[in-house]
N, C-alpha and C positions, 0 to 999 in steps of 0.2 A: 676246782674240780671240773675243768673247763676242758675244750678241744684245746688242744697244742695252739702255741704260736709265740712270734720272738719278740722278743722284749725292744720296743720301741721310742719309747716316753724316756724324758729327758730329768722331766719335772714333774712331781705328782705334790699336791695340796701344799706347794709352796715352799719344798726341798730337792735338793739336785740329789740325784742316786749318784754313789759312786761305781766305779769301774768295774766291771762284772756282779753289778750287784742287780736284785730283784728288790719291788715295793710288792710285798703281801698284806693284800686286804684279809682280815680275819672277822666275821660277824658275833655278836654276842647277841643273845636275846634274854643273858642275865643285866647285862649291862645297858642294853636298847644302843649299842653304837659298833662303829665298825672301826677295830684295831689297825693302826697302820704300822709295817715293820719295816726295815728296811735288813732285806735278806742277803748279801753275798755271798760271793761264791767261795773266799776264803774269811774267815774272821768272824766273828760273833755278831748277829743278830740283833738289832736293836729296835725300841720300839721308840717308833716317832712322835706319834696321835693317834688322835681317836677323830674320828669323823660321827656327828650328832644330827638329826633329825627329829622332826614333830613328829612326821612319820614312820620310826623306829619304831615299831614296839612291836617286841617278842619279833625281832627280823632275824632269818632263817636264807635267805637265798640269795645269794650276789655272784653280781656278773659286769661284765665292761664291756661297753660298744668302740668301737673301732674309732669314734671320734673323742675318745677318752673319758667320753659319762660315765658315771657308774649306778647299775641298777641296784637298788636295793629290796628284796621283796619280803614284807613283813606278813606274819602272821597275825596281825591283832588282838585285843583284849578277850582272853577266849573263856569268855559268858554264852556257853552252847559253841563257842569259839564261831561266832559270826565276825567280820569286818578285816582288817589287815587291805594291804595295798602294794602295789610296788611303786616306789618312790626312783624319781632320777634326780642325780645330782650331776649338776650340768660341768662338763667338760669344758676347756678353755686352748684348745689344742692337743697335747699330751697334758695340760696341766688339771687340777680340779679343786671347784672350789668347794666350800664349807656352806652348805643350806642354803636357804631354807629348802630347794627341793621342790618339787613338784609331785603328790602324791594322786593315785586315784583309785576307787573302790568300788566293785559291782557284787555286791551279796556275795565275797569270798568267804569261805569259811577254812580257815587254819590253812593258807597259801604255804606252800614248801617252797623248793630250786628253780631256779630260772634258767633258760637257755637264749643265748641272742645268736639269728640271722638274720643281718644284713640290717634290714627297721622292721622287723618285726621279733615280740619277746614273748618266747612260750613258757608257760608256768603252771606247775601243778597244784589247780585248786581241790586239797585233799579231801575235804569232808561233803564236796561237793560232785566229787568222784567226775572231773573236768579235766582237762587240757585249755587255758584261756591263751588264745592270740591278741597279743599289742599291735598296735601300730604305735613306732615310733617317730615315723616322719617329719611329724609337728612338733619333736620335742618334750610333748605332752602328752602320754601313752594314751593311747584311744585303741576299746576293744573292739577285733573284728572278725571274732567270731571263739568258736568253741571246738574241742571233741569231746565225745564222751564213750564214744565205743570202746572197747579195747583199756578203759583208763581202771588201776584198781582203783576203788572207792575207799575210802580211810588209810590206805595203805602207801600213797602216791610221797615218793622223799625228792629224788632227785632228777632233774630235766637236763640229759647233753645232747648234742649233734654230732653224731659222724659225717664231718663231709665231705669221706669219701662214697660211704653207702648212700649218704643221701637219705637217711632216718633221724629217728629221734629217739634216745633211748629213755624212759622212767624206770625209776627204781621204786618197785612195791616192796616193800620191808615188813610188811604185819598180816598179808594174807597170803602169798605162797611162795616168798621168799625165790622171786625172782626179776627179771629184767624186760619190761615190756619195750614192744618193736614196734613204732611206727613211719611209715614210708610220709617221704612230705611230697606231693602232689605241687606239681608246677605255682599252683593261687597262696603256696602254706599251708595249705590248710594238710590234715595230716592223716592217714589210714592203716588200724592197726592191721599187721601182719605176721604175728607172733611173740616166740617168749625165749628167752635166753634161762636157762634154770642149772642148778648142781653146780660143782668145785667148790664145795664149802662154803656156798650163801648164805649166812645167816641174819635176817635184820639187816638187810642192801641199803645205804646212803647213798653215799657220794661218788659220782661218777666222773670218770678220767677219759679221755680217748689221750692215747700215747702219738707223735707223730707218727709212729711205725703203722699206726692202725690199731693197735691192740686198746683193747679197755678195759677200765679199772675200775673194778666193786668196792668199796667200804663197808667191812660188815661190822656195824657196830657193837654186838653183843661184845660183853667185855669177855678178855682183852680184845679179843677180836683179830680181822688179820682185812689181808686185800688179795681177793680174787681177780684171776688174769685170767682172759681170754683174747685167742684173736681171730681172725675170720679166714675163712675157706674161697677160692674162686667165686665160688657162687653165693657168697654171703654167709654162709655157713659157722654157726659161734663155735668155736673149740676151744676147751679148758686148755688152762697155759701155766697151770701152776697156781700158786698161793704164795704172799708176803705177807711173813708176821717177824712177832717179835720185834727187838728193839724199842721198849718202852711203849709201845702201842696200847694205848686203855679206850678200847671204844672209837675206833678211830669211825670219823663224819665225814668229813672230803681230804680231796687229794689236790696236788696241784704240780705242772713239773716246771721247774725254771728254766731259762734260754740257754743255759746250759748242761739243762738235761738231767739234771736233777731232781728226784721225787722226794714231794713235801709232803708229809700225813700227819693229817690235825687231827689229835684225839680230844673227844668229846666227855670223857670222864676225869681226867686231869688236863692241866693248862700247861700241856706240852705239844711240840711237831717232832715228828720221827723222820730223819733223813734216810735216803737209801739213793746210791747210786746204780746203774747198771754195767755191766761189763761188754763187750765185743760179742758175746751169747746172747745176750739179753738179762742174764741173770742177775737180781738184785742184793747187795750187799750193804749191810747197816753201815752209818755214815755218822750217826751221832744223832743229839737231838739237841733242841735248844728250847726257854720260857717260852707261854704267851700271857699276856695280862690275865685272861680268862679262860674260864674253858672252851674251847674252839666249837667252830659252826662250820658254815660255808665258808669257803672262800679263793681268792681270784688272787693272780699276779695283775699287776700296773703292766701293759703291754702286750698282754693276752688278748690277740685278735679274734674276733668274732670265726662261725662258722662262715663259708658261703657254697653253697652247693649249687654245681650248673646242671642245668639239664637241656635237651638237645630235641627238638621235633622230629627228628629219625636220627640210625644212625647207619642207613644204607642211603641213597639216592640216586637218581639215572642222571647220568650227564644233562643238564641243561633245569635240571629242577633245585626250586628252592630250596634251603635250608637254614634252619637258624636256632642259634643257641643259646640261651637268655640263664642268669643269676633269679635264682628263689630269692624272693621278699626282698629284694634294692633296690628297685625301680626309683624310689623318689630320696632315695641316699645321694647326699654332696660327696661321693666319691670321682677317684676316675678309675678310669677302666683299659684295658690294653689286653684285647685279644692277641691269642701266638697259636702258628699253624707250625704242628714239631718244634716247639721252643723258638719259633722266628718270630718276633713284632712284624704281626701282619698291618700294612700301612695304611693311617686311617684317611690319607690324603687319596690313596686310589680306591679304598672301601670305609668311609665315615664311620660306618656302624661298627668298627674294630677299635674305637674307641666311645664304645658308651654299653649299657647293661644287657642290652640285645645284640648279636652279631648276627647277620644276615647276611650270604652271597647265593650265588649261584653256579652250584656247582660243577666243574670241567674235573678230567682224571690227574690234574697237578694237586688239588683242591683233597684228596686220599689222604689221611692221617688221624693225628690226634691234636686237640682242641682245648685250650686251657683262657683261662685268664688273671691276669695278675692285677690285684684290686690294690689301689692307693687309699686310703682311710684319711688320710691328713695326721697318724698319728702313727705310720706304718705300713707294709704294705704285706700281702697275702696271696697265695695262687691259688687256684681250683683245683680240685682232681680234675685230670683230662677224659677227655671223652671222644671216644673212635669215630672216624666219619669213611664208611665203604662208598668207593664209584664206582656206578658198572655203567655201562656202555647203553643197553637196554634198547641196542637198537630195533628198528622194527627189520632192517634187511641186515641180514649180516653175512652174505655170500662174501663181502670184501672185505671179511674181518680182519684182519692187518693194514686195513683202510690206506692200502700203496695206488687204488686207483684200478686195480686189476682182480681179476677174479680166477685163481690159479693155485696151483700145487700149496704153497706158501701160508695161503690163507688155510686152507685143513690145517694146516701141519698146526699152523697160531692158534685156530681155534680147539685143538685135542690139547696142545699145551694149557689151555685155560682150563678147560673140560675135567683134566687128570686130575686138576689143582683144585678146583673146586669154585674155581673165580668166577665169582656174580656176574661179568662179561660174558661166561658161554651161557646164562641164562637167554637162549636167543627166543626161546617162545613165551617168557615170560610171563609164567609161574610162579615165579619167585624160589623156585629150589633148580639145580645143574642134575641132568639124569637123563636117562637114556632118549628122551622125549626130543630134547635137544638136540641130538645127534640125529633123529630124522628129520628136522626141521632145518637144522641147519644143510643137509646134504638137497634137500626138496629144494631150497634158494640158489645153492653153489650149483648144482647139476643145472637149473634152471637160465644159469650165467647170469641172476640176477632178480628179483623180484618187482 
């Protein structure tokens, strides 16, 4: 019930997948382990292993980092349900091995779903009405810090990233049955901004982001169904319809495979409901297949992390800096390969187009959109892009076609900017294009020059 991403791994817990097929982790917190399946894309479903830990008990939340670990986050022995932890099981490339794990625990009480960007892992500690941040950098999850604003209290089920919005979504499931919104600020750290609600929410789990952008609710009330939403220009949630049916009992998460197929694990019987979608979007039952247990969370083998960029403007004046840095990868053994309009900008004549930061200085070829394509050691991932305006922002701009002269030409360049709205005819430097301009700029040209 993770963000999208493509199936990469070769080798998961010491079996080869075959040819169009997926490895689904499935959690049980009847069983204290985590099911391993090996899912294709044609043919029957089989289960591999089970994956064991000390640290299992009553686990609810899983998720995979980009260098093939797999997080486990348990709820612990719930006496007042104090304790639980999220354990990692340490990756070996795409491969992974079998415990012991590494477990850690700060006064959780009843921990739900995990979200991973980049090395840091956020997770809703429920009863403690938190958002808790990892650090994963060491391998060994270390907290660094908390939210609590905006977090429902007892209600808190599941933790995803959109990153394309560049948020964090929870699912409250037990006090108003809806989808809380928080913005992640450049440090991770996170700030609620609202609420996604209606199209048939009932009891919210598991959350999906679709590669389309759109997202997927679990509403577990039985049978239950999955609510779709996708977003508006400006962030906007808009109902998208509802998926039921096909054997659905309480469905808990969702997951979609590399090839685009949707898995829904019901949590009242030990089944998954396929559904595929059409050229519309529309979804059509596809069959289902066993799970050892009644289903929990759960993740594909190859499901890449989120990584969301964010950019220190997204206007600048010729000759000023700018730069555009990955939330929470700073100390990630990735590599990195910034692209200006999908070109590899070269890190031999700009270094920092190859690491987590990209810094230049900005000229009007320098105009575009801005991505980066992240290598994990286990896969790779691109960013949503991000716009970068050049304006001119001269202080004279009599010789605005900059030919060396000051003449008919120049008006004519400057009212073509003017019409258009281009940050270029901002010549008094306001920061908006409006009539102000146009005296400013005729005071310089009448002037033959400032």
């Amino acid at each position: 019930m993770r963000n999208s991403g493509s199936l990469v791994c070769s080798a998961v817990a010491g079996f080869s997948l075959a040819a169009s097929a997926d490895v689904l982790f499935l959690v049980s917190n009847t069983t204290n382990q985590v099911h391993v399946m090996n899912v294709p894309q044609v043919g029957t479903p089989t289960h591999v292993t089970n994956l064991s830990d000390p640290g299992f008990v009553r686990p609810y939340g899983v998720n995979m980092r980009g260098n093939g670990d797999l997080l486990v986050n348990s709820r612990g022995p719930c006496t007042a349900c104090v304790g639980g932890g999220l354990t990692v099981m340490s990756g070996s490339g795409c491969g992974l091995s079998q415990g012991p794990g590494q477990t850690t625990t700060a006064g959780l009480r009843n921990p739900h779903g995990v979200a991973v960007l980049g090395d840091i892992a956020y997770f809703g500690d429920t009863y403690n009405g938190r958002i808790v941040r990892y650090s994963l950098a060491g391998g060994v999850p270390v907290q660094i810090g908390q939210t609590t604003a905006g977090v429902p209290v007892n209600g808190t089920r599941d933790v995803v990233i959109h990153p394309v919005l560049g948020e964090v979504f929870v699912s409250d499931c037990c006090n108003s049955n809806n989808i809380r919104r928080f913005r992640i600020e450049g440090d991770g750290s996170l700030t609620p901004i609202g609420t996604i609600s209606g199209n048939g929410m009932n009891q919210p789990h598991g959350l999906t982001v679709l590669p389309s952008g759109e997202l997927l609710v679990c509403n577990t009330v039985s049978p239950g169904s999955v609510s779709r939403f996708r977003f508006g220009p400006s962030g906007v949630a808009i109902a998208n319809g509802v998926i039921s049916g096909n054997a659905m009992n309480g469905p808990v998460s969702s997951v979609v495979t590399s090839w685009g197929e949707l898995l829904v694990v019901s949590h009242m019987t030990p089944i998954v409901s396929r559904f595929v979608f059409d050229g519309g979007g529309a979804a059509a039952a596809n069959g289902t297949f066993p799970t050892p247990t009644n289903g929990g969370d759960s993740v594909l083998a190859g499901t890449l992390p989120a990584f969301v960029p964010k950019a220190s403007q997204s206007t600048a004046c010729v000759g000023e800096e700018v730069s555009f840095h990955l939330v929470g990868v700073s100390g990630a053994a990735f590599t990195y390969q910034w692209r200006h309009n999908g070109t590899p900008i070269d890190s031999g004549a700009n270094p920092s187009a190859a690491t987590a930061v990209l810094t230049l200085t900005a000229g009007s070829s320098d105009e575009g959109a801005y991505d980066c394509v992240i290598d994990t050691g286990c896969g790779s991932a691109v960013t949503a892009a991000l716009p970068l305006t050049v304006c001119k922002c001269a202080e004279c701009a009599a010789d605005f076609n900059e030919d060396g002269g000051i003449d008919g030409s120049d008006v004519s360049a400057f009212f073509e900017a003017w019409e258009s709205g281009d940050c270029d005819a901002d010549v008094n430097g306001d920061g908006g294009v409006e009539g102000s301009d146009v005296n400013t700029f005729f005071g310089q040209w009448e002037a033959g020059g400032c």
